[in-house]
N, C-alpha and C positions, 0 to 999 in steps of 0.2 A: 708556711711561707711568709717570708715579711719582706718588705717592700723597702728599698733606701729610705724613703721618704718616711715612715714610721721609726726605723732607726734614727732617723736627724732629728724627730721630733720626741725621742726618748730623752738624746742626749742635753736637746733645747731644755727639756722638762727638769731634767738632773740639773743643770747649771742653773735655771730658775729658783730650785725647793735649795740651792747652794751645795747640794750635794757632789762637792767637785772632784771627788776620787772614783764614785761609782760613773761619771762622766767621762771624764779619763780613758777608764778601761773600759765603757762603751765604744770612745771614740776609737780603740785600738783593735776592739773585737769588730767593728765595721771594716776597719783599715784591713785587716788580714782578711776577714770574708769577701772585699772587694777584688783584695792581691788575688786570691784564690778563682773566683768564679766571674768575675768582669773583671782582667785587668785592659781590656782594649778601654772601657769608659773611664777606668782611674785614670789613665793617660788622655783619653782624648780632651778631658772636664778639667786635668790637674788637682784631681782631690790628694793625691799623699801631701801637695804644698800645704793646702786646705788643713789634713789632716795633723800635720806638724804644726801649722801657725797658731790652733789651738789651742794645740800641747805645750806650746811656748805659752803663751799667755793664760790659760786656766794655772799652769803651774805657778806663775807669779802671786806669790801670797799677801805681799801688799798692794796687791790692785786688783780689787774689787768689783769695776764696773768693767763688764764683760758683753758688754753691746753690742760691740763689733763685733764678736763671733756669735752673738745669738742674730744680730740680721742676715750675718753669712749661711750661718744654717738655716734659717728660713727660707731665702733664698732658693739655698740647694735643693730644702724639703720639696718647695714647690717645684723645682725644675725635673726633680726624679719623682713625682709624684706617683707615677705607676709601673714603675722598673722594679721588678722582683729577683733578689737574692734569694739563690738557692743554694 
């Protein structure tokens, strides 16, 4: 079992070591395990915005400082601190 909050702070850790493709496809495999088994909390939080805003800007290869989405997922880490994905 893993917990939201352990996944956002996978993806936090990927985007830290710069590893922004394994972050990517974390953020994607979160995004369809939520589609799948919580979509009342993807909707009521708005994380697919979340999870697209991301994906927009991790893909940007000339910008580098990624800030704003690593406060975001901090953020979330802590708000889902104990919500388990199964």
């Amino acid at each position: 079992m893993e917990t939201i909050s352990s996944a956002l702070r996978l993806i936090y850790d990927l985007i830290c070591k710069g590893d922004i493709d394994n972050a990517l496809w974390e953020v994607s495999e979160l995004e369809q395990d939520l589609i799948k088994n919580a979509p009342g909390l993807t909707e009521k939080y708005h994380l697919k915005t979340y999870f697209v805003k991301w994906r927009n800007r991790l893909m940007r290869t000339h910008n580098h400082n990624f800030s704003l989405v690593l406060e975001e997922i901090e953020l979330l880490a802590n708000k889902f601190e104990n919500i388990v994905i199964y």
